[in-house]
N, CA, C and O atoms as a GROMACS GRO file, in nm:
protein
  528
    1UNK      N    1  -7.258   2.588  -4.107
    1UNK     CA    2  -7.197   2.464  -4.070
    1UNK      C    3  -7.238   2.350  -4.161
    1UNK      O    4  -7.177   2.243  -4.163
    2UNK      N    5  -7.356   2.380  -4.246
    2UNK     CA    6  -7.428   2.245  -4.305
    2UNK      C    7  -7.313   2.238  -4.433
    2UNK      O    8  -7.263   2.139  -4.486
    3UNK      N    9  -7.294   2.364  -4.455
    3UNK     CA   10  -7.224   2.374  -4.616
    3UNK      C   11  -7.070   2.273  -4.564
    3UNK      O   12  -7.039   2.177  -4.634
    4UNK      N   13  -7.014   2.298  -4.481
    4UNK     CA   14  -6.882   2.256  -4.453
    4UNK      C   15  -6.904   2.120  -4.430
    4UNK      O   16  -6.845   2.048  -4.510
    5UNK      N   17  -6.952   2.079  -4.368
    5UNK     CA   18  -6.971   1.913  -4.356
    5UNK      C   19  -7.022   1.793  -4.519
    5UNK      O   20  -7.003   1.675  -4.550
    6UNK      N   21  -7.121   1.968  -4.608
    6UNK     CA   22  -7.134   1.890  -4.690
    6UNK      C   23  -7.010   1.893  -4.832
    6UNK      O   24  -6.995   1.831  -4.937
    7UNK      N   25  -6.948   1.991  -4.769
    7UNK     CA   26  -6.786   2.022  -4.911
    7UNK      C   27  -6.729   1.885  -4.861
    7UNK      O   28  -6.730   1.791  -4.939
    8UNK      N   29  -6.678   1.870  -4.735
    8UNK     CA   30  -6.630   1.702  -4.647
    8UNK      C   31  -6.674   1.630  -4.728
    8UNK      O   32  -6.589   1.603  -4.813
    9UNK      N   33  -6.795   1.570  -4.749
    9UNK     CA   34  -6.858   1.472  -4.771
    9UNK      C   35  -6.805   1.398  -4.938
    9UNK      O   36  -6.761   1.283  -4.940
   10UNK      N   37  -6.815   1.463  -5.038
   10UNK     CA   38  -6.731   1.470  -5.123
   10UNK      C   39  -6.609   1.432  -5.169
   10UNK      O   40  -6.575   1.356  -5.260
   11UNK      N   41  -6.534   1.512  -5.072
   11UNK     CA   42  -6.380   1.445  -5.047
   11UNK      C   43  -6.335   1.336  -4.998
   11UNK      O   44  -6.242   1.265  -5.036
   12UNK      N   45  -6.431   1.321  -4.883
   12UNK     CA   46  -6.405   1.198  -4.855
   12UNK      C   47  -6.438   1.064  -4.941
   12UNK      O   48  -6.400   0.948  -4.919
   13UNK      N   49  -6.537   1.123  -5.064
   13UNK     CA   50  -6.591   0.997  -5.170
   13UNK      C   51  -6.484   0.984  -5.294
   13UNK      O   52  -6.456   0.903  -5.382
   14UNK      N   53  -6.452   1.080  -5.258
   14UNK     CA   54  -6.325   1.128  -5.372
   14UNK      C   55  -6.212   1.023  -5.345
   14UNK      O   56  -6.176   0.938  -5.426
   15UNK      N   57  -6.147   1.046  -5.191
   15UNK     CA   58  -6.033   1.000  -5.123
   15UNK      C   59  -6.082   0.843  -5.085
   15UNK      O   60  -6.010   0.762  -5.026
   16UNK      N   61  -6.177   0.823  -5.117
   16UNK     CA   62  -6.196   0.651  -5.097
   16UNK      C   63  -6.182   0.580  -5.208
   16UNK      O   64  -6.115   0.477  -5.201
   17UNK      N   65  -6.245   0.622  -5.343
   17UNK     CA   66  -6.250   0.594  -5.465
   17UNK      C   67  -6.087   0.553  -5.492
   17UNK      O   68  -6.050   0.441  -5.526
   18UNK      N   69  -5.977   0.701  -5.462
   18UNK     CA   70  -5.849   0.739  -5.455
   18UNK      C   71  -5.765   0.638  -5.350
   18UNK      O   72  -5.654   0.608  -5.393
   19UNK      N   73  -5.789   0.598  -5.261
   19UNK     CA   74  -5.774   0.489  -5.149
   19UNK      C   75  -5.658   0.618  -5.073
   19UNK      O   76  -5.542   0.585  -5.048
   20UNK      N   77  -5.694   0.722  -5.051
   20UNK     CA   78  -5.623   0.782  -4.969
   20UNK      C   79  -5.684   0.828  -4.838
   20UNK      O   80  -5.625   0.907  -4.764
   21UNK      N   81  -5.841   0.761  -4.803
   21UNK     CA   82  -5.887   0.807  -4.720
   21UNK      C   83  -5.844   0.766  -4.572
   21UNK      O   84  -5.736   0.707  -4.566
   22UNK      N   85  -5.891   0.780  -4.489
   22UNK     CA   86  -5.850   0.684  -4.324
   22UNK      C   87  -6.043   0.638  -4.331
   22UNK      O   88  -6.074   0.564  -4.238
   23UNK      N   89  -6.117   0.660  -4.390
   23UNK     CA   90  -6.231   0.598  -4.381
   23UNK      C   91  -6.261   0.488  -4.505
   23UNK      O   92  -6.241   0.510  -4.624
   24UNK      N   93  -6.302   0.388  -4.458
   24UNK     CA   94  -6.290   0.272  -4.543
   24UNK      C   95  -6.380   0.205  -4.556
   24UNK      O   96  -6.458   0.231  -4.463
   25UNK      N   97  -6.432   0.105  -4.639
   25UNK     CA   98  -6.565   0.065  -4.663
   25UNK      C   99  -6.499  -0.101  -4.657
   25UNK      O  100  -6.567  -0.198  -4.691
   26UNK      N  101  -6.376  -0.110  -4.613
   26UNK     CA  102  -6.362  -0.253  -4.657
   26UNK      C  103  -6.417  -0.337  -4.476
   26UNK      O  104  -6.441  -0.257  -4.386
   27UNK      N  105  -6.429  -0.476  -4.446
   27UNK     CA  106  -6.455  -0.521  -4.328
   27UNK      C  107  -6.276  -0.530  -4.258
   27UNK      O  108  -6.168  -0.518  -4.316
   28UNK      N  109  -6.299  -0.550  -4.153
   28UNK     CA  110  -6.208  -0.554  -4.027
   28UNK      C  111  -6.110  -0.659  -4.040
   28UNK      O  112  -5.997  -0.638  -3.997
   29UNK      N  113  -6.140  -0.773  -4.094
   29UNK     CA  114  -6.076  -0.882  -4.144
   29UNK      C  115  -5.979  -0.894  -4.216
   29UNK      O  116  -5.881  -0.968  -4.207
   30UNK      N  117  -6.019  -0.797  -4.310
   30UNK     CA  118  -5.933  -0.734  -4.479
   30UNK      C  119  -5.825  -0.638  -4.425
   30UNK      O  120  -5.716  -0.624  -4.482
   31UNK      N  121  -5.861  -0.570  -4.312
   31UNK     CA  122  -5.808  -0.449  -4.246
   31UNK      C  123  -5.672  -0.558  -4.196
   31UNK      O  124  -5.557  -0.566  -4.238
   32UNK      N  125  -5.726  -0.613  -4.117
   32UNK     CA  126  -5.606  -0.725  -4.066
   32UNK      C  127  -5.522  -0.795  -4.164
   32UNK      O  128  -5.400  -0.779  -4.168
   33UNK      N  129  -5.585  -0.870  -4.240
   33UNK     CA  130  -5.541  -0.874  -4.335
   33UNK      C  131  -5.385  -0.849  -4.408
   33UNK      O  132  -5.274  -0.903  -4.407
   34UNK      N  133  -5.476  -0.698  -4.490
   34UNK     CA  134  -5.378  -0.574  -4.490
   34UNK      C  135  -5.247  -0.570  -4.394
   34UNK      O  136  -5.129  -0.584  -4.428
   35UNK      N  137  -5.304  -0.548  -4.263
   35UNK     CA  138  -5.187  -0.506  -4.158
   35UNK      C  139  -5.095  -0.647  -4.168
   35UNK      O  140  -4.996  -0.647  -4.240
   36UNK      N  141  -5.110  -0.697  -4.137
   36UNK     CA  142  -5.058  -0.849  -4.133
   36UNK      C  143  -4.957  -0.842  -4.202
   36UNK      O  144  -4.842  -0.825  -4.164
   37UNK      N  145  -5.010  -0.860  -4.343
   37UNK     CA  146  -4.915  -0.892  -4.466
   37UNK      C  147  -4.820  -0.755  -4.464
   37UNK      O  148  -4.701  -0.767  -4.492
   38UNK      N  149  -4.876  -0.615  -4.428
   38UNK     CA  150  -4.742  -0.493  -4.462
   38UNK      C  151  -4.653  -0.540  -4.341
   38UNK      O  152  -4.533  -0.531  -4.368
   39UNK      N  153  -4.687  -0.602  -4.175
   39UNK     CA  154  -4.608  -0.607  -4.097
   39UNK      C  155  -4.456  -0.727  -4.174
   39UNK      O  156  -4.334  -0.710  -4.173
   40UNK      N  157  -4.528  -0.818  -4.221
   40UNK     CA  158  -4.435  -0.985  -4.276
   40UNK      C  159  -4.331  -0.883  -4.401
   40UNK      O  160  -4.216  -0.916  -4.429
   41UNK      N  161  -4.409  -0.744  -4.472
   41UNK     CA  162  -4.298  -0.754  -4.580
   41UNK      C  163  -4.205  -0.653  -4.480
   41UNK      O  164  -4.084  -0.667  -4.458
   42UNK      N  165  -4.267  -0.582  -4.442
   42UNK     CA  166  -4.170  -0.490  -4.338
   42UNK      C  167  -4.020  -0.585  -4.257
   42UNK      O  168  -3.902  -0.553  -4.249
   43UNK      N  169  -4.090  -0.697  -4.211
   43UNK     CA  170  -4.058  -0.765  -4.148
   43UNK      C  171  -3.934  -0.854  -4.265
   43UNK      O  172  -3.813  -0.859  -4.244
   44UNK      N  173  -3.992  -0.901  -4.359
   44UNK     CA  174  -3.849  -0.919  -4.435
   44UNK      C  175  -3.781  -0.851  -4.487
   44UNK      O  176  -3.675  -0.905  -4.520
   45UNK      N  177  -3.793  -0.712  -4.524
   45UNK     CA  178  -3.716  -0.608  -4.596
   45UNK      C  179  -3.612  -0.552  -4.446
   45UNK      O  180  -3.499  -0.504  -4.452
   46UNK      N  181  -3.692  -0.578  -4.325
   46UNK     CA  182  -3.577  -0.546  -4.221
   46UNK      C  183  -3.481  -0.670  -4.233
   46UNK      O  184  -3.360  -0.650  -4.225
   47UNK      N  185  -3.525  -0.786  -4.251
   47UNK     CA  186  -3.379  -0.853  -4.283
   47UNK      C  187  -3.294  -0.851  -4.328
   47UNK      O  188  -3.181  -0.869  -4.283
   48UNK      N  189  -3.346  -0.815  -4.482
   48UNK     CA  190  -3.241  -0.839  -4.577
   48UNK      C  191  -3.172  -0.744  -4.541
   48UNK      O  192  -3.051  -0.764  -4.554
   49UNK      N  193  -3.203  -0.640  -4.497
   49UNK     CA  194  -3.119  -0.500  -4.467
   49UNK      C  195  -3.011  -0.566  -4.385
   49UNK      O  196  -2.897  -0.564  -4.432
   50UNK      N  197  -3.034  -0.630  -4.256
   50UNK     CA  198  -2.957  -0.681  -4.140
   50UNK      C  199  -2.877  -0.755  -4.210
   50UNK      O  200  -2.757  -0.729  -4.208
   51UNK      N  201  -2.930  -0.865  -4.288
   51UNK     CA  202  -2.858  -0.970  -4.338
   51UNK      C  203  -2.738  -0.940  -4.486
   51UNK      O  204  -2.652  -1.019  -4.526
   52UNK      N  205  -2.766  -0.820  -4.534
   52UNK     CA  206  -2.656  -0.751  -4.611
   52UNK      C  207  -2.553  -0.700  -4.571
   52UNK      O  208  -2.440  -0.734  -4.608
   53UNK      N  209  -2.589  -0.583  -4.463
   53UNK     CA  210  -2.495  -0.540  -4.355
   53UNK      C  211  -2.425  -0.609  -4.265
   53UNK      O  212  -2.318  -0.562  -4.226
   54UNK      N  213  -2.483  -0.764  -4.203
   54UNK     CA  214  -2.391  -0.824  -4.167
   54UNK      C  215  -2.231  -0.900  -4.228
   54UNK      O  216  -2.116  -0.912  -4.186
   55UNK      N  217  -2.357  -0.960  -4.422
   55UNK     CA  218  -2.237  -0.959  -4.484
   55UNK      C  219  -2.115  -0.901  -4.513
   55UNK      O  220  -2.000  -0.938  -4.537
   56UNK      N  221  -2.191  -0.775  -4.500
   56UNK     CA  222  -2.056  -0.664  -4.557
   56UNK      C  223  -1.946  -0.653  -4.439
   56UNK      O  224  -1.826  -0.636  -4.457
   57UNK      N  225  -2.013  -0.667  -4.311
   57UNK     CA  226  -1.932  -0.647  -4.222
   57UNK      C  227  -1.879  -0.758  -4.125
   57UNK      O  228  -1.868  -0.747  -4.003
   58UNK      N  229  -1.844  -0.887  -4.218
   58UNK     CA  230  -1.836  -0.986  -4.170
   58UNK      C  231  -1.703  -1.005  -4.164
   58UNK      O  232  -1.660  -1.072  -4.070
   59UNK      N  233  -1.621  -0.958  -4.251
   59UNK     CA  234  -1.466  -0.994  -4.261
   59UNK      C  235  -1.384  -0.893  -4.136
   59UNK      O  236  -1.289  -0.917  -4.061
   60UNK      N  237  -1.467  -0.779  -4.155
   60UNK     CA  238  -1.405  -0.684  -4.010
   60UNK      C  239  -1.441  -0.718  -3.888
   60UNK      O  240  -1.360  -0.701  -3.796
   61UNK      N  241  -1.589  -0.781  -3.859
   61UNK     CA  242  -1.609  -0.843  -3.736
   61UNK      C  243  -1.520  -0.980  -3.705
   61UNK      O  244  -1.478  -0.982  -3.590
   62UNK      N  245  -1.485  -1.087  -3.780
   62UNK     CA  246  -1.380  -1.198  -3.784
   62UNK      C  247  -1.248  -1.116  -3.702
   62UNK      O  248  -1.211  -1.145  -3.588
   63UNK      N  249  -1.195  -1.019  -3.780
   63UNK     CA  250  -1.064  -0.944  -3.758
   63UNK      C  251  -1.105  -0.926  -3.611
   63UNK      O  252  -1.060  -1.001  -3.524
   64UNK      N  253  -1.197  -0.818  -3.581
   64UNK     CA  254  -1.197  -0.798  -3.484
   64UNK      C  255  -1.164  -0.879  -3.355
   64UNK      O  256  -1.078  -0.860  -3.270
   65UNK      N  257  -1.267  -0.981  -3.367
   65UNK     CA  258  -1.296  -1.112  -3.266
   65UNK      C  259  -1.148  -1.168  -3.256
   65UNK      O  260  -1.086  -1.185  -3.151
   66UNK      N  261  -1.109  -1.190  -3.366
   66UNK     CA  262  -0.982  -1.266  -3.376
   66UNK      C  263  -0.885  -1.182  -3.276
   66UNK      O  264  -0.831  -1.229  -3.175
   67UNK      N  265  -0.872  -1.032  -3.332
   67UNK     CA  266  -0.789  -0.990  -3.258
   67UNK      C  267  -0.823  -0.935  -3.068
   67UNK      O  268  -0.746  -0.906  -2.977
   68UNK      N  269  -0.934  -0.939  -3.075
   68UNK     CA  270  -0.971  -1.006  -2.909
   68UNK      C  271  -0.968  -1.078  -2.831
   68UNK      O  272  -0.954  -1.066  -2.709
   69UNK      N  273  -0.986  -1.179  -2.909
   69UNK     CA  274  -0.919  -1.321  -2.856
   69UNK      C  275  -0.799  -1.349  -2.794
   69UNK      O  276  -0.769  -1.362  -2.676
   70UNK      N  277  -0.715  -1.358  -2.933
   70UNK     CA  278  -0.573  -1.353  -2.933
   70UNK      C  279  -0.496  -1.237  -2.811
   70UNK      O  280  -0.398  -1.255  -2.740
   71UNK      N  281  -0.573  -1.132  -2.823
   71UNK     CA  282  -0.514  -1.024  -2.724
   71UNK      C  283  -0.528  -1.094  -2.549
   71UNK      O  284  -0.439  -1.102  -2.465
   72UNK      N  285  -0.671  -1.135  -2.538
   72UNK     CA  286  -0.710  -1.241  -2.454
   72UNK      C  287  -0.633  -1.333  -2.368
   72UNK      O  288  -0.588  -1.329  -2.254
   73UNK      N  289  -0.635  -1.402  -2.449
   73UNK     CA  290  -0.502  -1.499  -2.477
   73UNK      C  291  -0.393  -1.478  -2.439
   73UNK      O  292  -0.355  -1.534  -2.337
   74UNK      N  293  -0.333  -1.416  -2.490
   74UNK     CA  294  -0.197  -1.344  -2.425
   74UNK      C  295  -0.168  -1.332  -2.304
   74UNK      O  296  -0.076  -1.386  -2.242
   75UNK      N  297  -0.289  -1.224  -2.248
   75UNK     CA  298  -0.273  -1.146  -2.120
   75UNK      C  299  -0.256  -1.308  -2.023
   75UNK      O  300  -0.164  -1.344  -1.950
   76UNK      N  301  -0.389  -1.380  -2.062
   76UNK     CA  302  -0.373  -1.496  -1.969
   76UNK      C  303  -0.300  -1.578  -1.974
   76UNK      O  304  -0.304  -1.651  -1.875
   77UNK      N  305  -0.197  -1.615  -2.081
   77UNK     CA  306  -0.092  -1.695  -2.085
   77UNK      C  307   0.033  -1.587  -2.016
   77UNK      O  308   0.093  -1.647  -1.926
   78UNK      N  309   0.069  -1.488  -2.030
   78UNK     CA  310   0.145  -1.415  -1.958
   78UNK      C  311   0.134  -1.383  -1.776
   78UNK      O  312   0.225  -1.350  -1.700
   79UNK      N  313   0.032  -1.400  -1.753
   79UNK     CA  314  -0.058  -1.440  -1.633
   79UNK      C  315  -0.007  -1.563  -1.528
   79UNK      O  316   0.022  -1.566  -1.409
   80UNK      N  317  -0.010  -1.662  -1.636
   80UNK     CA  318   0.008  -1.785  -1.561
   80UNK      C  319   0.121  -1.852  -1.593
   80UNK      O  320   0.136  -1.969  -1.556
   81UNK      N  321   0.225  -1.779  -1.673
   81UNK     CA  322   0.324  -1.777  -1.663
   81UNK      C  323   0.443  -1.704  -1.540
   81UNK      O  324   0.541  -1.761  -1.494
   82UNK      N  325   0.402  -1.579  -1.512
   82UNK     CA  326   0.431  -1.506  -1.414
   82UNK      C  327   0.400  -1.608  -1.259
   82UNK      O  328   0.474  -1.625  -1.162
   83UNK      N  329   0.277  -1.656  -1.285
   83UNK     CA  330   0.237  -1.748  -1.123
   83UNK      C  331   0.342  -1.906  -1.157
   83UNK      O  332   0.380  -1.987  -1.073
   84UNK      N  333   0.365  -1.909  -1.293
   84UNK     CA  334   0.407  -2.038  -1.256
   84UNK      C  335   0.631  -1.989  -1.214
   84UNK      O  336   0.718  -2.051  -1.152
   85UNK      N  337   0.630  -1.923  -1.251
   85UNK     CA  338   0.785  -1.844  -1.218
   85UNK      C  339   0.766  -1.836  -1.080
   85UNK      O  340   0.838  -1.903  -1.007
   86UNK      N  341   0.672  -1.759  -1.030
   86UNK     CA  342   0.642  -1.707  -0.909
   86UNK      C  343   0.668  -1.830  -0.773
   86UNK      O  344   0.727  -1.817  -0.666
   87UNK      N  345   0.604  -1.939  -0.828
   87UNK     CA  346   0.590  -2.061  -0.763
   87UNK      C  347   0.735  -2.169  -0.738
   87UNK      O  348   0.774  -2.224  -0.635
   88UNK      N  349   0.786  -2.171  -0.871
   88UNK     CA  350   0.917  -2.199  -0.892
   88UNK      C  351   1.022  -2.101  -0.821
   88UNK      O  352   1.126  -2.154  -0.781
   89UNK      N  353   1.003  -1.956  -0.800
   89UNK     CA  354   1.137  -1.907  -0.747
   89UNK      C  355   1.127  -1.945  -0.590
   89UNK      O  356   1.225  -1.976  -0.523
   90UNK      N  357   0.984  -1.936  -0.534
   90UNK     CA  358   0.925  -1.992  -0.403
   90UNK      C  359   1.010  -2.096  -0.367
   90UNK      O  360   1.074  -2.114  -0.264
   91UNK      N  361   0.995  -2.185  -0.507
   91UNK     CA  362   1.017  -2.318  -0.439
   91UNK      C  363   1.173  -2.366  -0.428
   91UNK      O  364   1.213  -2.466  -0.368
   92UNK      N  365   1.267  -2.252  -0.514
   92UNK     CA  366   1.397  -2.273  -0.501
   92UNK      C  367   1.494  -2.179  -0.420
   92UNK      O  368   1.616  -2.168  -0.408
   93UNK      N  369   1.370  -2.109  -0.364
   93UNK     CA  370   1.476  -2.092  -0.265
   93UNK      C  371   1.443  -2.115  -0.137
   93UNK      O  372   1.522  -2.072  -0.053
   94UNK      N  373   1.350  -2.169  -0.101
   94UNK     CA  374   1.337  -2.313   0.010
   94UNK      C  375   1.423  -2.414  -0.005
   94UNK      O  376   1.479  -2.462   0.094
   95UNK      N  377   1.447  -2.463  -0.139
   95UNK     CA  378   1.525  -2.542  -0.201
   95UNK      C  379   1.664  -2.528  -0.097
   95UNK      O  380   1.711  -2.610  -0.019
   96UNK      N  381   1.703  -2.400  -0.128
   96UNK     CA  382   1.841  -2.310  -0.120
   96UNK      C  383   1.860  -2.296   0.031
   96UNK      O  384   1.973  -2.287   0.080
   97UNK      N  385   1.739  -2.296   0.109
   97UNK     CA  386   1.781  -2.275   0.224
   97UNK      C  387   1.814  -2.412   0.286
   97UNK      O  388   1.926  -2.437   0.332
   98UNK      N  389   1.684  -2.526   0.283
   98UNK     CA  390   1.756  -2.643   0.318
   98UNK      C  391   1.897  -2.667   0.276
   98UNK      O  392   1.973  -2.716   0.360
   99UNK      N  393   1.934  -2.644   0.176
   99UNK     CA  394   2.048  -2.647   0.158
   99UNK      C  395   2.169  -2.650   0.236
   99UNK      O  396   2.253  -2.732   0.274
  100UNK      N  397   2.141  -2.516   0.246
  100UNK     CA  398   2.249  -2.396   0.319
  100UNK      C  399   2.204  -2.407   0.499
  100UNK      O  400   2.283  -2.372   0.586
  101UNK      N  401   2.083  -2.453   0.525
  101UNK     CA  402   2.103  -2.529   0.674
  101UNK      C  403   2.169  -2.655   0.650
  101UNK      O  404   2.279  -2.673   0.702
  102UNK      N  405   2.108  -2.759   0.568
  102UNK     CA  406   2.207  -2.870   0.614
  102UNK      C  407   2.360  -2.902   0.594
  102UNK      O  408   2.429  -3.000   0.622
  103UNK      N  409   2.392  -2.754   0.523
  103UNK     CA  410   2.554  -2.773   0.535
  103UNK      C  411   2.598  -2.629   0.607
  103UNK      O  412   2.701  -2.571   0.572
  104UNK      N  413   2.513  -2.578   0.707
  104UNK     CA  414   2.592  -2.519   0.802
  104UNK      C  415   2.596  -2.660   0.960
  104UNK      O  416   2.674  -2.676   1.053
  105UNK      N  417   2.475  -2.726   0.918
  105UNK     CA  418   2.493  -2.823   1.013
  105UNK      C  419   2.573  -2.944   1.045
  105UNK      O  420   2.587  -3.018   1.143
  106UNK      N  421   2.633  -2.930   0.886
  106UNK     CA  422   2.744  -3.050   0.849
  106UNK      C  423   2.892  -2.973   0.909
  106UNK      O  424   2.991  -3.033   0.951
  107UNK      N  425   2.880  -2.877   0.903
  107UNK     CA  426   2.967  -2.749   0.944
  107UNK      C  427   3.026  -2.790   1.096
  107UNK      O  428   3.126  -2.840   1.147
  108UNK      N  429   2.904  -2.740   1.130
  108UNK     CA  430   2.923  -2.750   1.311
  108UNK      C  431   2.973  -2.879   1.335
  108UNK      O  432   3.092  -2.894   1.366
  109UNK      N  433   2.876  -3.000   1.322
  109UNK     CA  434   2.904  -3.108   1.337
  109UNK      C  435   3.073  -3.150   1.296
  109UNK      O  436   3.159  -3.184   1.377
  110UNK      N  437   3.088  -3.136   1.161
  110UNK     CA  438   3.274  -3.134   1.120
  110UNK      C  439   3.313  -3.050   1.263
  110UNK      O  440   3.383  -3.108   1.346
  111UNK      N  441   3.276  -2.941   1.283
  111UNK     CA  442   3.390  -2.849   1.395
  111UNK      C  443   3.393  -2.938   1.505
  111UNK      O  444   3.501  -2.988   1.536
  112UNK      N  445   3.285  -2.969   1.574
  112UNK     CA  446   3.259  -3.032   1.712
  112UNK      C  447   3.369  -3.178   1.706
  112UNK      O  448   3.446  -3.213   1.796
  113UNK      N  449   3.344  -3.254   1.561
  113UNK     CA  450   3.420  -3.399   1.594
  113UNK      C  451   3.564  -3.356   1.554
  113UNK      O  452   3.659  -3.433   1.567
  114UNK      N  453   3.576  -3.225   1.503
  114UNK     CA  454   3.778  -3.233   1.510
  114UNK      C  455   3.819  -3.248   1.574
  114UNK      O  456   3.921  -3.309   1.541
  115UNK      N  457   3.811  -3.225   1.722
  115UNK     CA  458   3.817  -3.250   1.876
  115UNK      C  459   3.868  -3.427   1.878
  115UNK      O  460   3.955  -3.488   1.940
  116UNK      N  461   3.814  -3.448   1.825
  116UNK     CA  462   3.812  -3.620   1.874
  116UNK      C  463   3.911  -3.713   1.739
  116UNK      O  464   3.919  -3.686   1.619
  117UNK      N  465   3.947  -3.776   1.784
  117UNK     CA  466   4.020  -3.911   1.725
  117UNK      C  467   3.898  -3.981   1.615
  117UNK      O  468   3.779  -3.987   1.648
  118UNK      N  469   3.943  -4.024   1.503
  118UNK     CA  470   3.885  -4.077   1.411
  118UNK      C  471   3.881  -4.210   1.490
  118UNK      O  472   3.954  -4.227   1.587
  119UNK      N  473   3.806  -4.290   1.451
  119UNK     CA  474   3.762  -4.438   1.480
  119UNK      C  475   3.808  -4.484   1.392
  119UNK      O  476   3.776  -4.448   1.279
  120UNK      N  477   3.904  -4.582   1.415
  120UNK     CA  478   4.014  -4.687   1.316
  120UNK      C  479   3.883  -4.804   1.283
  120UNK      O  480   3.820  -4.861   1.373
  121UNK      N  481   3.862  -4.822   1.155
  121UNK     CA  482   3.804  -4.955   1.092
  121UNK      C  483   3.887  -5.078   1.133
  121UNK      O  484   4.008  -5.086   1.110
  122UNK      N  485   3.817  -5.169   1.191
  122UNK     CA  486   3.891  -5.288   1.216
  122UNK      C  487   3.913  -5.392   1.063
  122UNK      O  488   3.988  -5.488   1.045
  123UNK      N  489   3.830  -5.337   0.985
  123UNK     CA  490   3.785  -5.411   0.850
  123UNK      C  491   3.892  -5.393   0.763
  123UNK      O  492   3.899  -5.271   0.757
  124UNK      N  493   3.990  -5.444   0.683
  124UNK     CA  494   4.089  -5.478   0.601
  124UNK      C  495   4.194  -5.422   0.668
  124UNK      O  496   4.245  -5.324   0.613
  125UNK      N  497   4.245  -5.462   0.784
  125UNK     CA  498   4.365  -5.428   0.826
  125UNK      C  499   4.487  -5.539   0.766
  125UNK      O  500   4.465  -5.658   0.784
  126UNK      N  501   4.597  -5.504   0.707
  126UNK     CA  502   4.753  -5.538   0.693
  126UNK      C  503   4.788  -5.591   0.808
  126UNK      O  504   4.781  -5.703   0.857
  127UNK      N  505   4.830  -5.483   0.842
  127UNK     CA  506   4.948  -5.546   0.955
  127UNK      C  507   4.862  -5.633   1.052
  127UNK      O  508   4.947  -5.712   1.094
  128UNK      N  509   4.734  -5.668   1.117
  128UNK     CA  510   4.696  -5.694   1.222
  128UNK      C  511   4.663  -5.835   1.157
  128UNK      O  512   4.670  -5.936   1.228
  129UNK      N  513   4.629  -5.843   1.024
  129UNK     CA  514   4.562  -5.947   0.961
  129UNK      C  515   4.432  -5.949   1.011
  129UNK      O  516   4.418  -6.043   1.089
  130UNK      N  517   4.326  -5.878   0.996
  130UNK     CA  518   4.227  -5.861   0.972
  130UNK      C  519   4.122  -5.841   0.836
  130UNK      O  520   4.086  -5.729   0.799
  131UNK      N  521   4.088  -5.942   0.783
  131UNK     CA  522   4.009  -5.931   0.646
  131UNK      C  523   3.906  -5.982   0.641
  131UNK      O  524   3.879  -6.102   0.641
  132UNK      N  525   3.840  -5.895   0.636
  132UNK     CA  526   3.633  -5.966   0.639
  132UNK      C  527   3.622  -5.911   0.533
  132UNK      O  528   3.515  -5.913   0.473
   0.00000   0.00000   0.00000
């Protein structure tokens, strides 16, 4: 067991020298450091990635939106067009019925006074000489 720990020992002086080791001689600080700064470039190389790909796909996302919208749009102008018809045919043929009651009532009323003698105007009579 002594021999194997001491072939290790070696490699690992080898792989530090080499900076490929996971054992390190640097302080905790440097370590942070380190981490820090690979997280910030990581951290901008994921942008630019995002921020290329958005470019590229900026003229098809426009299209898109646009044509969502507009489709949008439509449905709800066709919508409230239908309610405003809807409201209007409501309202004309209420329209239609007052109507058609107050001239079945003009109706009756005409039938009931044929019965009777018109009422002579006393107002511009000729022969009587009457003129107001």
């Amino acid at each position: 067991m002594d021999m194997v720990k001491d072939e290790k020992v070696p490699d690992t002086e080898s792989e530090m020298e080499n900076g490929t080791s996971l054992i390190t001689k640097e302080e905790p600080h440097e370590i942070a450091e380190k981490t820090h700064d690979k997280v910030e470039q990581f951290m901008s190389i994921m942008n630019q990635i995002i921020l290329s790909a958005l470019k590229e796909n900026n003229a098809e996302l426009k299209e898109e939106i646009g044509t969502n919208v507009t489709e949008n749009v439509v449905k709800e102008m066709k919508f409230l067009m239908r309610l405003r018809e809807e409201k209007e045919e409501e309202r004309f043929r209420k329209l239609d019925m007052t109507i058609r009651d107050y001239q079945k009532s003009r109706m009756v009323a005409a039938a009931a006074f044929d019965g009777k003698s018109k009422k002579k105007s006393k107002f511009f009579k000729k022969n009587n000489r009457v003129y107001i």
